[in-house]
PDB file of N, CA, C and O in Angstrom:
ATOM      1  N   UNK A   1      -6.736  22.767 -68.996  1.00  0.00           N
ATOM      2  CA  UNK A   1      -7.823  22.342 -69.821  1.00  0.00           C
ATOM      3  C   UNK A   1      -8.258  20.936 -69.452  1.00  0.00           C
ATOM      4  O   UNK A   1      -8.735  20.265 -70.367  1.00  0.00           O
ATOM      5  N   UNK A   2      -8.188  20.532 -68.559  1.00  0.00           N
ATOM      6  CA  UNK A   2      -8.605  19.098 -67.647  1.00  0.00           C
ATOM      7  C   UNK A   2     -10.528  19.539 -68.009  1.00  0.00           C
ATOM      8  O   UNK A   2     -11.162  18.619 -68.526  1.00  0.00           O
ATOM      9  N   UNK A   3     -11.102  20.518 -67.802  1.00  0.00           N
ATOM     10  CA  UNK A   3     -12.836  20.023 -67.948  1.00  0.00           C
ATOM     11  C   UNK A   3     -13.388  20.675 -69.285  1.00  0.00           C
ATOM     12  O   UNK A   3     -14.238  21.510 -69.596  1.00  0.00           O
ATOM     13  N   UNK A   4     -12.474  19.870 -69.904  1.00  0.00           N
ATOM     14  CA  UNK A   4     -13.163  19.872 -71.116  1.00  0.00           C
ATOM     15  C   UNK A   4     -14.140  18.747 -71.977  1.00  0.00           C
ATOM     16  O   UNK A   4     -13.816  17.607 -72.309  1.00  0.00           O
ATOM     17  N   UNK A   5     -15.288  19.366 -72.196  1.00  0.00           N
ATOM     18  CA  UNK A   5     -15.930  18.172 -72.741  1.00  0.00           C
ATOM     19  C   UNK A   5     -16.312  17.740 -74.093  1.00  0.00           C
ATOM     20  O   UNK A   5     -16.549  18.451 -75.070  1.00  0.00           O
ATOM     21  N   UNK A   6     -16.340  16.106 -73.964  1.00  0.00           N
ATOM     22  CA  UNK A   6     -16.334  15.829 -75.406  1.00  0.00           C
ATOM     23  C   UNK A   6     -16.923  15.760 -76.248  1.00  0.00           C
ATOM     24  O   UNK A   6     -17.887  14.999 -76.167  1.00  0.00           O
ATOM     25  N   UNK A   7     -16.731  16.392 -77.347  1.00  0.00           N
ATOM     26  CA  UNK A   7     -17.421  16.593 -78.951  1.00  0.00           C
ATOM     27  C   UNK A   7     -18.761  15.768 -79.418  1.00  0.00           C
ATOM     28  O   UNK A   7     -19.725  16.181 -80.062  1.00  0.00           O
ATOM     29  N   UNK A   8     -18.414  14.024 -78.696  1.00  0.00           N
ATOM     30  CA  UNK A   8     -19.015  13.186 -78.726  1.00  0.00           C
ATOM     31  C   UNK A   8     -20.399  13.205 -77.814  1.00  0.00           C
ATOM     32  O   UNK A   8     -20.749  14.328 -77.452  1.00  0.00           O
ATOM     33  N   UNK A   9     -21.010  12.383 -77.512  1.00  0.00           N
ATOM     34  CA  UNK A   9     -21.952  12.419 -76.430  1.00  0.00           C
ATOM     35  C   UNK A   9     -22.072  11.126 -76.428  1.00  0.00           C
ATOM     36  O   UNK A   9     -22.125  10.587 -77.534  1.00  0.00           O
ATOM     37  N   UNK A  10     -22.152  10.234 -75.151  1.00  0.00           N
ATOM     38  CA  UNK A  10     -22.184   8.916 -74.853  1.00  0.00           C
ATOM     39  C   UNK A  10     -23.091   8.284 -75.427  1.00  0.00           C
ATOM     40  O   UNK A  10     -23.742   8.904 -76.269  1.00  0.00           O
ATOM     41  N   UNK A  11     -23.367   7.100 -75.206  1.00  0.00           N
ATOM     42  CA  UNK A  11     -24.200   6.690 -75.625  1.00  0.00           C
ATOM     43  C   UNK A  11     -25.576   6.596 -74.981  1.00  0.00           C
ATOM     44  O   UNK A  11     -26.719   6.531 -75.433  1.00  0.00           O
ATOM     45  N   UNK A  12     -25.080   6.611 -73.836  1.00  0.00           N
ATOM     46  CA  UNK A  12     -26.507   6.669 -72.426  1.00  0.00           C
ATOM     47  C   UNK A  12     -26.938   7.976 -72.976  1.00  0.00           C
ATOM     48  O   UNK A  12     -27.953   7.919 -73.670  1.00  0.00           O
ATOM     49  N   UNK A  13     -26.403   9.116 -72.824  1.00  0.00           N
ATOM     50  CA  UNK A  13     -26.567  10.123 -72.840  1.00  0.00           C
ATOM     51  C   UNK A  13     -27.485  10.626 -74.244  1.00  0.00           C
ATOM     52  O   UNK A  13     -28.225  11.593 -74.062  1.00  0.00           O
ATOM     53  N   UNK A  14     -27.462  10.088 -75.439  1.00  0.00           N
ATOM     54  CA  UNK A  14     -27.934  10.044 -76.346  1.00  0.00           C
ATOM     55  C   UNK A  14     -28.967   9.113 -76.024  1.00  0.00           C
ATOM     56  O   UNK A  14     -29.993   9.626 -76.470  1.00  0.00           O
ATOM     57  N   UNK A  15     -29.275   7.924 -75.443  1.00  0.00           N
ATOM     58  CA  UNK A  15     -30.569   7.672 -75.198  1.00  0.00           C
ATOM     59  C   UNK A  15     -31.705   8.033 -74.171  1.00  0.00           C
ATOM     60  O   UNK A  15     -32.914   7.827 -74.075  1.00  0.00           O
ATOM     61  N   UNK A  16     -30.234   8.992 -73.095  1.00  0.00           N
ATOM     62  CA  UNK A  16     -31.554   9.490 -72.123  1.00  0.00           C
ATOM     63  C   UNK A  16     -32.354  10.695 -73.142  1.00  0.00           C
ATOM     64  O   UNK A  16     -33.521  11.003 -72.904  1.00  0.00           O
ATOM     65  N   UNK A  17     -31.585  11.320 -74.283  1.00  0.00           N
ATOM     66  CA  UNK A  17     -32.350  12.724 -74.972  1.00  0.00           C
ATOM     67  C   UNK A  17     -33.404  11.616 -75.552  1.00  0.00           C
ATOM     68  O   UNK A  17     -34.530  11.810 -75.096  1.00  0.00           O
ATOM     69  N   UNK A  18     -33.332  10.680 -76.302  1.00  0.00           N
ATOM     70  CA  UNK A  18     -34.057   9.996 -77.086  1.00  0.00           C
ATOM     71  C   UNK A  18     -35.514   9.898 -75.983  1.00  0.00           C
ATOM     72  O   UNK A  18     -36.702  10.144 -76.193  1.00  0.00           O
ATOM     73  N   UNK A  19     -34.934   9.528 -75.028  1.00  0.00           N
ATOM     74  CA  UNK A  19     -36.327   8.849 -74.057  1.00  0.00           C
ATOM     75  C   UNK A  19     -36.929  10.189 -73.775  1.00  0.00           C
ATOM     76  O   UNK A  19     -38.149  10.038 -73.829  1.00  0.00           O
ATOM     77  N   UNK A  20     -36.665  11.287 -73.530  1.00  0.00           N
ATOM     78  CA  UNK A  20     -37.168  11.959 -72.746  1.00  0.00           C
ATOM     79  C   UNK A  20     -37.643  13.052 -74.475  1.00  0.00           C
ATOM     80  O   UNK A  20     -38.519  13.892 -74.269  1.00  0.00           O
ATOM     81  N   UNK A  21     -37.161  12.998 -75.764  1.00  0.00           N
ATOM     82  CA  UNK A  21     -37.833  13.148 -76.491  1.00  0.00           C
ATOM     83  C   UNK A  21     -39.045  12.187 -76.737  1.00  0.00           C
ATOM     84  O   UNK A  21     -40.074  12.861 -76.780  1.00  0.00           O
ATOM     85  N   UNK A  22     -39.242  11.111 -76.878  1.00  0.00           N
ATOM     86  CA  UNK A  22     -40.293  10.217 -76.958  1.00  0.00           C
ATOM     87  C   UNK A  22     -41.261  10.460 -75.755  1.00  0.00           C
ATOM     88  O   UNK A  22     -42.371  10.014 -76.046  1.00  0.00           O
ATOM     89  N   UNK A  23     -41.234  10.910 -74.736  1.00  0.00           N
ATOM     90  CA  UNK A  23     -41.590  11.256 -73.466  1.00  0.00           C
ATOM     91  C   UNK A  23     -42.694  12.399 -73.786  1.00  0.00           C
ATOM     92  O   UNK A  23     -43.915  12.262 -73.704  1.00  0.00           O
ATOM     93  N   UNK A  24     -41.849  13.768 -74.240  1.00  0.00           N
ATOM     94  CA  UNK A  24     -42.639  14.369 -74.368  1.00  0.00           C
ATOM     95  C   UNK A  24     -43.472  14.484 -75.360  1.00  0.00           C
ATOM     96  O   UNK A  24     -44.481  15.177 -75.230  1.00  0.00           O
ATOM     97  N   UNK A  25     -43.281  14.034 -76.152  1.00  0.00           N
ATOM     98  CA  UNK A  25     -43.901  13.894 -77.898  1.00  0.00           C
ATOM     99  C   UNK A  25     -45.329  12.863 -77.283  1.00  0.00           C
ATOM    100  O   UNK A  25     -46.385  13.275 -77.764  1.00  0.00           O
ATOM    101  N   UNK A  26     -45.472  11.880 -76.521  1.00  0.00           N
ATOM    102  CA  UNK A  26     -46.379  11.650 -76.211  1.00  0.00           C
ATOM    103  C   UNK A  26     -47.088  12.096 -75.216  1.00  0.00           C
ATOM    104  O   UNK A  26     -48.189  11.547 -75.173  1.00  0.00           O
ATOM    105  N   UNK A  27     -46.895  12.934 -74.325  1.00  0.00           N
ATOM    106  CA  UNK A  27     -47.725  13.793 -73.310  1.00  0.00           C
ATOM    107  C   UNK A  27     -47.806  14.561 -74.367  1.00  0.00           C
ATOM    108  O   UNK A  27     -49.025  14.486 -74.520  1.00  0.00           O
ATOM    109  N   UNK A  28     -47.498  15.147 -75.097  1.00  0.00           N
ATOM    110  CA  UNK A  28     -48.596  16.124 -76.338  1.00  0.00           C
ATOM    111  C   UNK A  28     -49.361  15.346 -76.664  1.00  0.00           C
ATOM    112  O   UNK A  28     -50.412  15.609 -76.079  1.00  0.00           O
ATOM    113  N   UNK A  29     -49.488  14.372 -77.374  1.00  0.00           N
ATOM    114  CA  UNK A  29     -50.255  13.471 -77.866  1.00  0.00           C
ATOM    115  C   UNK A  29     -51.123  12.572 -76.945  1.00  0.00           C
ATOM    116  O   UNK A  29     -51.719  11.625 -77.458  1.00  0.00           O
ATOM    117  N   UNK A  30     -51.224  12.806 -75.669  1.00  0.00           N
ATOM    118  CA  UNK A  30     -52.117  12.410 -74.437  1.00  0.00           C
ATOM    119  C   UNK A  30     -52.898  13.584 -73.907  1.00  0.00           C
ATOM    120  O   UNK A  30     -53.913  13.620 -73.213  1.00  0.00           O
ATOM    121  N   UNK A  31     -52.266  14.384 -74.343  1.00  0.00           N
ATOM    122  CA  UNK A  31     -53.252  15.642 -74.308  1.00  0.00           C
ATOM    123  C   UNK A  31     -54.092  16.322 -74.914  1.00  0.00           C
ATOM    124  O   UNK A  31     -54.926  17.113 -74.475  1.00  0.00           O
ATOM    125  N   UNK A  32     -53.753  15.847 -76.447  1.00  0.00           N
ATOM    126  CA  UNK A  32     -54.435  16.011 -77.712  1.00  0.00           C
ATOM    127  C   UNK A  32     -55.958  14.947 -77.277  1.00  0.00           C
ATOM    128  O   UNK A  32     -57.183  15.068 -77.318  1.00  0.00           O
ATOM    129  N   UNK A  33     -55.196  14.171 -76.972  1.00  0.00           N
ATOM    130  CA  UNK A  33     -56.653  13.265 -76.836  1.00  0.00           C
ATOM    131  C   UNK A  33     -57.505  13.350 -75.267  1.00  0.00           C
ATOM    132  O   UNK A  33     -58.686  13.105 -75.020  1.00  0.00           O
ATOM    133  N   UNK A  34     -56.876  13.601 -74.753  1.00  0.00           N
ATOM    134  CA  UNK A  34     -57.675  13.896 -73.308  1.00  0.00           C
ATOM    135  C   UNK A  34     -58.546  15.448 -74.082  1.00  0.00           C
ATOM    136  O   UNK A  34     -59.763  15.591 -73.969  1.00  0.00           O
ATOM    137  N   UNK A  35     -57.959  16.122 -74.576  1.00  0.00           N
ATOM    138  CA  UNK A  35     -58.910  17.334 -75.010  1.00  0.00           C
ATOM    139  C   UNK A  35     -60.084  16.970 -75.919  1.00  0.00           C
ATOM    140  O   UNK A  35     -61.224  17.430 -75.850  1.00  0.00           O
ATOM    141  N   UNK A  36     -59.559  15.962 -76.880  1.00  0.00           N
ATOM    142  CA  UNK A  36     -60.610  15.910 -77.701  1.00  0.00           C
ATOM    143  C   UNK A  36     -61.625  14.883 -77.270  1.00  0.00           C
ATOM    144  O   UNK A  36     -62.627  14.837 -77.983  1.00  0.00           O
ATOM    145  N   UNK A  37     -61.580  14.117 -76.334  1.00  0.00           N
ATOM    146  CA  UNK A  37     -62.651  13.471 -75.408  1.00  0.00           C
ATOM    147  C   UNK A  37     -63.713  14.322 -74.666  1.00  0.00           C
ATOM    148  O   UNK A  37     -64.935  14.179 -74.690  1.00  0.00           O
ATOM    149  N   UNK A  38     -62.803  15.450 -73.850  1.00  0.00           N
ATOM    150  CA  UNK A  38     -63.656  16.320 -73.490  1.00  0.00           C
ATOM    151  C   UNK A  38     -64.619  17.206 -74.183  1.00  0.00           C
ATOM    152  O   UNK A  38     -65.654  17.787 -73.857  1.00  0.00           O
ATOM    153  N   UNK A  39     -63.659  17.065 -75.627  1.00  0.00           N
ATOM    154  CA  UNK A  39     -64.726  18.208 -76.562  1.00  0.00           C
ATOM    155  C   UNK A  39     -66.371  17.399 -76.423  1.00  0.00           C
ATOM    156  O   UNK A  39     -67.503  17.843 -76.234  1.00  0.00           O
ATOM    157  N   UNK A  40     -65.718  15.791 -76.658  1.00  0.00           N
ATOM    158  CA  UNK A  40     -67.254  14.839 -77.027  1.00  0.00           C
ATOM    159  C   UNK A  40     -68.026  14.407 -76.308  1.00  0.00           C
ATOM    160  O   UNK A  40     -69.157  13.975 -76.533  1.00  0.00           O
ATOM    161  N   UNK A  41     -67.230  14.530 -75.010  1.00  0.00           N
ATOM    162  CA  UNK A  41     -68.360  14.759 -73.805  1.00  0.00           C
ATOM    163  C   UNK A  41     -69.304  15.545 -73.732  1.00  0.00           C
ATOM    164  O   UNK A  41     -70.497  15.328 -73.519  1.00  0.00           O
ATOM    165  N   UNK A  42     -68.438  17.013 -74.017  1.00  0.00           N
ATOM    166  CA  UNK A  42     -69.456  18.314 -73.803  1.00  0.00           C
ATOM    167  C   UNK A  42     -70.549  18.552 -74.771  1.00  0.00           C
ATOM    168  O   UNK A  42     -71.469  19.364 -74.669  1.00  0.00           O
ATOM    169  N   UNK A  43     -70.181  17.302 -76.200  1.00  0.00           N
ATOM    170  CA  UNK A  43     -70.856  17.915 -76.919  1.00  0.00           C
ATOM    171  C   UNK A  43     -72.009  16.906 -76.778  1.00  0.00           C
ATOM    172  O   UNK A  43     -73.069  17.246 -77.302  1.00  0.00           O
ATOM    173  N   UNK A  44     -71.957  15.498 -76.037  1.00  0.00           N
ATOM    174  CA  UNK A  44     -73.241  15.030 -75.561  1.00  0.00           C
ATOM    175  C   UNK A  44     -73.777  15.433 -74.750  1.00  0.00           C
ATOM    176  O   UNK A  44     -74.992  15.593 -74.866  1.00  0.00           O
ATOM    177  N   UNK A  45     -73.188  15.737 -73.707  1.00  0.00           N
ATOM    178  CA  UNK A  45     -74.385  16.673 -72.408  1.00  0.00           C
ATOM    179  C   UNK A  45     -74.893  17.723 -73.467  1.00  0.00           C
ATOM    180  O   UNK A  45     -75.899  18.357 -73.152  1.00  0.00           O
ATOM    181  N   UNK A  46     -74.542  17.876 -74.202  1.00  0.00           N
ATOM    182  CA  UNK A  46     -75.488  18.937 -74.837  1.00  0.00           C
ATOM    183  C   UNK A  46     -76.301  18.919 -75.446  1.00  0.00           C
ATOM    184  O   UNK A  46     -77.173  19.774 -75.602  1.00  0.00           O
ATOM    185  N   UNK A  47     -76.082  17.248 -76.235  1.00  0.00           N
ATOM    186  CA  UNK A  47     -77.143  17.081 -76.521  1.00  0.00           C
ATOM    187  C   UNK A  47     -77.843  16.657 -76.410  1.00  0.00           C
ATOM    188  O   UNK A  47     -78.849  16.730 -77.116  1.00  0.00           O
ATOM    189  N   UNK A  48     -77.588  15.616 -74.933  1.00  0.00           N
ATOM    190  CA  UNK A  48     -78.250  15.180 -74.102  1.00  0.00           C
ATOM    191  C   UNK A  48     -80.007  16.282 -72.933  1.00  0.00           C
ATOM    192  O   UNK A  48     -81.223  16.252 -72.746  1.00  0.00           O
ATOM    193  N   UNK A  49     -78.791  16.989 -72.586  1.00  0.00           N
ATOM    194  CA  UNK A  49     -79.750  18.185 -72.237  1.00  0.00           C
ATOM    195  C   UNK A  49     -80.764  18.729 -73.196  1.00  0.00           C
ATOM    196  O   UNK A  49     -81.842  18.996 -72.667  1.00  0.00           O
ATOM    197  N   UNK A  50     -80.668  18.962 -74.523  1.00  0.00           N
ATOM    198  CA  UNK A  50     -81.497  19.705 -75.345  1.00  0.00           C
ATOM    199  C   UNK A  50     -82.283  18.499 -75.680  1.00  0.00           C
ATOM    200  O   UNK A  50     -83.356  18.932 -76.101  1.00  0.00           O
ATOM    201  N   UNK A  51     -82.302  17.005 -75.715  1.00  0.00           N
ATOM    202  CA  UNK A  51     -83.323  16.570 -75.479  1.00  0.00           C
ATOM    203  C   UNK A  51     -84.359  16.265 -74.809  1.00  0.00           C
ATOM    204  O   UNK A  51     -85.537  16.168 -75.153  1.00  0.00           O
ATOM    205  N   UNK A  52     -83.561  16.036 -73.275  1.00  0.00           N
ATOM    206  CA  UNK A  52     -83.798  16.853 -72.124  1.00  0.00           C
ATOM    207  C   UNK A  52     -84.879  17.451 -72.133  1.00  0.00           C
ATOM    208  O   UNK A  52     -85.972  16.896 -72.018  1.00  0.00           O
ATOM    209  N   UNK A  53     -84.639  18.996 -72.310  1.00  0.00           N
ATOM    210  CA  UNK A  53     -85.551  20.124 -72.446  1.00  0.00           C
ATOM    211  C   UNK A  53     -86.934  20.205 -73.145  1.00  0.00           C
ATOM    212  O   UNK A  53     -88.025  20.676 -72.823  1.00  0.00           O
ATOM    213  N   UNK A  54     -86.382  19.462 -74.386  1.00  0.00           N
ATOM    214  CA  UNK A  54     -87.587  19.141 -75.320  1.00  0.00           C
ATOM    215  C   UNK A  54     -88.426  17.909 -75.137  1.00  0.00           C
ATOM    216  O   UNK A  54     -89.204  17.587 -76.036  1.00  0.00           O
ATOM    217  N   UNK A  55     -88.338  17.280 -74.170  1.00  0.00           N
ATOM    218  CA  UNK A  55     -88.900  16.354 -73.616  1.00  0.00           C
ATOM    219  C   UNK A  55     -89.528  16.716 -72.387  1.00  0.00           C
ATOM    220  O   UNK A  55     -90.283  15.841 -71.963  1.00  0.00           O
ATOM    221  N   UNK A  56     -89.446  17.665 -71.743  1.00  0.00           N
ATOM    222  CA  UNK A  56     -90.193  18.595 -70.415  1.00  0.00           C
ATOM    223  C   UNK A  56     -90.982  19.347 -71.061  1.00  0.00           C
ATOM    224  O   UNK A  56     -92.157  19.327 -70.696  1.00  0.00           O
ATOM    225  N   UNK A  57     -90.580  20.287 -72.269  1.00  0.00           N
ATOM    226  CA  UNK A  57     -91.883  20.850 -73.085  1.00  0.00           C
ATOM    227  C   UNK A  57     -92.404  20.179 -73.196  1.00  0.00           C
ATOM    228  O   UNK A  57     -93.384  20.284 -72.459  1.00  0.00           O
ATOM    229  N   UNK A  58     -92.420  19.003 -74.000  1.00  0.00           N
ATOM    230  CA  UNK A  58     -93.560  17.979 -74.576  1.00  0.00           C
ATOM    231  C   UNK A  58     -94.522  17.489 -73.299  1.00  0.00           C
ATOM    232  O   UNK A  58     -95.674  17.084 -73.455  1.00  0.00           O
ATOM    233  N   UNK A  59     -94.120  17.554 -72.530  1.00  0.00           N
ATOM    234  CA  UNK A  59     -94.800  16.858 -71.029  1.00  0.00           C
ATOM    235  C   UNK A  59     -95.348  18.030 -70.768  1.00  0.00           C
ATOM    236  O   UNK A  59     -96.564  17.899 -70.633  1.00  0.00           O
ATOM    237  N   UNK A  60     -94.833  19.579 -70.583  1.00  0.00           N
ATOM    238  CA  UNK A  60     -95.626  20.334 -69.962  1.00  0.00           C
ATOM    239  C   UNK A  60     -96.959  20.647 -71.208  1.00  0.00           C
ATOM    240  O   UNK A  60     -97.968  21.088 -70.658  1.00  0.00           O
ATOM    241  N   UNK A  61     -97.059  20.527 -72.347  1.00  0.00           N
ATOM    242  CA  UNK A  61     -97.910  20.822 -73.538  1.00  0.00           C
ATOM    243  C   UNK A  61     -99.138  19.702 -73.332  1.00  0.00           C
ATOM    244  O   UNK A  61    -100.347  19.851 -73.512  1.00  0.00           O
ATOM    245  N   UNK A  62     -98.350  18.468 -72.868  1.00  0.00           N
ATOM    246  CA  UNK A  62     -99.328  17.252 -72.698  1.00  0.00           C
ATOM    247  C   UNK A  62    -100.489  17.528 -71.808  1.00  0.00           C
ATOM    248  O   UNK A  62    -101.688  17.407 -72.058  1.00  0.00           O
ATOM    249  N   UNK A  63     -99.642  18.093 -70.251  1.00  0.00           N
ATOM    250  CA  UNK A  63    -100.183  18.166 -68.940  1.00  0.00           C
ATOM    251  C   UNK A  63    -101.293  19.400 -69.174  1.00  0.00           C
ATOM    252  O   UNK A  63    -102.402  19.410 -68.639  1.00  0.00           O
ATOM    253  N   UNK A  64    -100.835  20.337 -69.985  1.00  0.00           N
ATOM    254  CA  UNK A  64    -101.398  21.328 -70.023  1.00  0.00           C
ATOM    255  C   UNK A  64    -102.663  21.139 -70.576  1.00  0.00           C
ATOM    256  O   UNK A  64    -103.716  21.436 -70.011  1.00  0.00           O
ATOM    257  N   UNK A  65    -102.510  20.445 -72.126  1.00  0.00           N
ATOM    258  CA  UNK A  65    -103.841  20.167 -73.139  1.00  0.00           C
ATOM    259  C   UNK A  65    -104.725  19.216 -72.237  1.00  0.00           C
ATOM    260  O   UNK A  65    -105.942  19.398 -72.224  1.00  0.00           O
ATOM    261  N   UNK A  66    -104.083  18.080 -71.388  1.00  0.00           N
ATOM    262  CA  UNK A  66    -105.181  17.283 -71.318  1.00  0.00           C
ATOM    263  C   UNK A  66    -105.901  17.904 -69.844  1.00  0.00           C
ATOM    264  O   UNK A  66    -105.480  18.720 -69.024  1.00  0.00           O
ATOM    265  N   UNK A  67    -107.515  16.904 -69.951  1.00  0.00           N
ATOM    266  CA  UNK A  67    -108.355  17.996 -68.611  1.00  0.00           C
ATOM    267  C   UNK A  67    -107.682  17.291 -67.269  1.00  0.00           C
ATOM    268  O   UNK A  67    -106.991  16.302 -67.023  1.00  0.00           O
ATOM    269  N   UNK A  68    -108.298  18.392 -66.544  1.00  0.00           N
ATOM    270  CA  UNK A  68    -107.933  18.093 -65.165  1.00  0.00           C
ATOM    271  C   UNK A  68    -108.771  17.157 -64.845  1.00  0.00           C
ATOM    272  O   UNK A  68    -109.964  17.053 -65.129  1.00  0.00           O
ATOM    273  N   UNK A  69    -107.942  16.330 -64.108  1.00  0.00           N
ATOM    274  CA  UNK A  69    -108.491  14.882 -63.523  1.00  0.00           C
ATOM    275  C   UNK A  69    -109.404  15.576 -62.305  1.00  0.00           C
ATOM    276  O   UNK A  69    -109.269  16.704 -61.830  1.00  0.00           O
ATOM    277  N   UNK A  70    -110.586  14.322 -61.876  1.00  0.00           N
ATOM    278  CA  UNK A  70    -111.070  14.820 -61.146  1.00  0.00           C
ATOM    279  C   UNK A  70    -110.905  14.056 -59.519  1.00  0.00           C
ATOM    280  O   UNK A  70    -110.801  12.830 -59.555  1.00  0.00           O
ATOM    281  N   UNK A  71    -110.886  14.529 -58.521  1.00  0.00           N
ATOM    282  CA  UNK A  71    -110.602  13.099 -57.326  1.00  0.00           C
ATOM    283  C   UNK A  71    -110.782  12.273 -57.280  1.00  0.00           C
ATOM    284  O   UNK A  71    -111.971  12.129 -56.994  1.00  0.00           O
ATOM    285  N   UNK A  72    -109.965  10.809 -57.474  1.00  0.00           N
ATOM    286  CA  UNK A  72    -110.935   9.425 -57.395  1.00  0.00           C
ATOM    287  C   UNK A  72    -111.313   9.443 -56.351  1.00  0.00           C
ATOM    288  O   UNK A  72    -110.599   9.850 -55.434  1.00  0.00           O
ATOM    289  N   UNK A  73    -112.512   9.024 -56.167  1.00  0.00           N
ATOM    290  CA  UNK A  73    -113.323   8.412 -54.992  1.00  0.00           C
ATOM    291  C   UNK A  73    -112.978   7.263 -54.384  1.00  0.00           C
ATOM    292  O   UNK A  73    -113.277   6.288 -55.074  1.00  0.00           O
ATOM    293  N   UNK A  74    -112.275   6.900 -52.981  1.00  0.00           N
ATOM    294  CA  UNK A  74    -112.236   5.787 -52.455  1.00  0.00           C
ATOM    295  C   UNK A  74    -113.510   4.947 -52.394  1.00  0.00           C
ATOM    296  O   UNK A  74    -114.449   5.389 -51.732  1.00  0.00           O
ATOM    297  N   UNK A  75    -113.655   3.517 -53.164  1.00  0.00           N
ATOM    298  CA  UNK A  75    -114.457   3.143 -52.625  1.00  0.00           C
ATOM    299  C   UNK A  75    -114.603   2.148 -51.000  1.00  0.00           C
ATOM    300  O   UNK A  75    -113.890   1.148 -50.922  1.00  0.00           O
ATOM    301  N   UNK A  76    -115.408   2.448 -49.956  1.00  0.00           N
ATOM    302  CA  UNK A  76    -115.237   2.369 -48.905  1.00  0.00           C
ATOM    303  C   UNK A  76    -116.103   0.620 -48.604  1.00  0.00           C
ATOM    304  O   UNK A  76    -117.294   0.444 -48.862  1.00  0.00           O
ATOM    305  N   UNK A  77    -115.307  -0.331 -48.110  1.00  0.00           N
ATOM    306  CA  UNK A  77    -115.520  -1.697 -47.673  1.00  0.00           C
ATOM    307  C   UNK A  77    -116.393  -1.413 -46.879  1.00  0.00           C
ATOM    308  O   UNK A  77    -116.294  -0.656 -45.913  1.00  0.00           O
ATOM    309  N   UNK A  78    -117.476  -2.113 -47.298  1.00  0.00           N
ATOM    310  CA  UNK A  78    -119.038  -2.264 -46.034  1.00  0.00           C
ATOM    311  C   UNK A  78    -118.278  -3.116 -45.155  1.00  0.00           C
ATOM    312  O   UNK A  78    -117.471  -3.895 -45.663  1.00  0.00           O
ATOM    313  N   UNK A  79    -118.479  -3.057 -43.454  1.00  0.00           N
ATOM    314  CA  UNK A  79    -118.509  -3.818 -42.677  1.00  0.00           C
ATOM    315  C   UNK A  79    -119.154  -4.921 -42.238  1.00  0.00           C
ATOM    316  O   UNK A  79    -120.258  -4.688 -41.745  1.00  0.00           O
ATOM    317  N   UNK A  80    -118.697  -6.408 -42.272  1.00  0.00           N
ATOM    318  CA  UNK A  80    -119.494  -7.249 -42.065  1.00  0.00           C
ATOM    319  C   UNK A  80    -120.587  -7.343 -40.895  1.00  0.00           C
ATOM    320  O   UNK A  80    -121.346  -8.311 -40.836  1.00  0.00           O
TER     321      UNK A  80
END
């Protein structure tokens, strides 16, 4: 019975569980927030875009209502 081990647990040994509990408890919690950044990204391109959009209607409604321009005329410099 020489490898038997003890009941106890060192003390290192109890702080490597500690660290590597604190370890992972915050990569959850770095991930929680890396996700919820992305949620608020996506949810400005979105609404970025849908203003976007509604701002190309408004331009094509503009372009559309107003008349067609007609060619300006260069005016041409008499030669001295």
């Amino acid at each position: 019975m020489a490898d038997k081990k003890p009941t106890e647990k060192s003390p290192e040994s109890l702080a490597r569980v500690n660290r590597q509990r604190l370890a992972a408890e915050e990569g959850v919690r770095a991930m929680i927030d890396v996700e919820q950044k992305a949620v608020a990204v996506r949810r400005n391109m979105e609404r970025l875009r849908a203003l976007r959009q509604a701002k190309e209607v408004e331009e094509a409604k503009t372009q559309a209502s107003a008349p067609a321009d007609t060619k300006k005329k260069r005016k041409v410099k008499a030669k001295a």
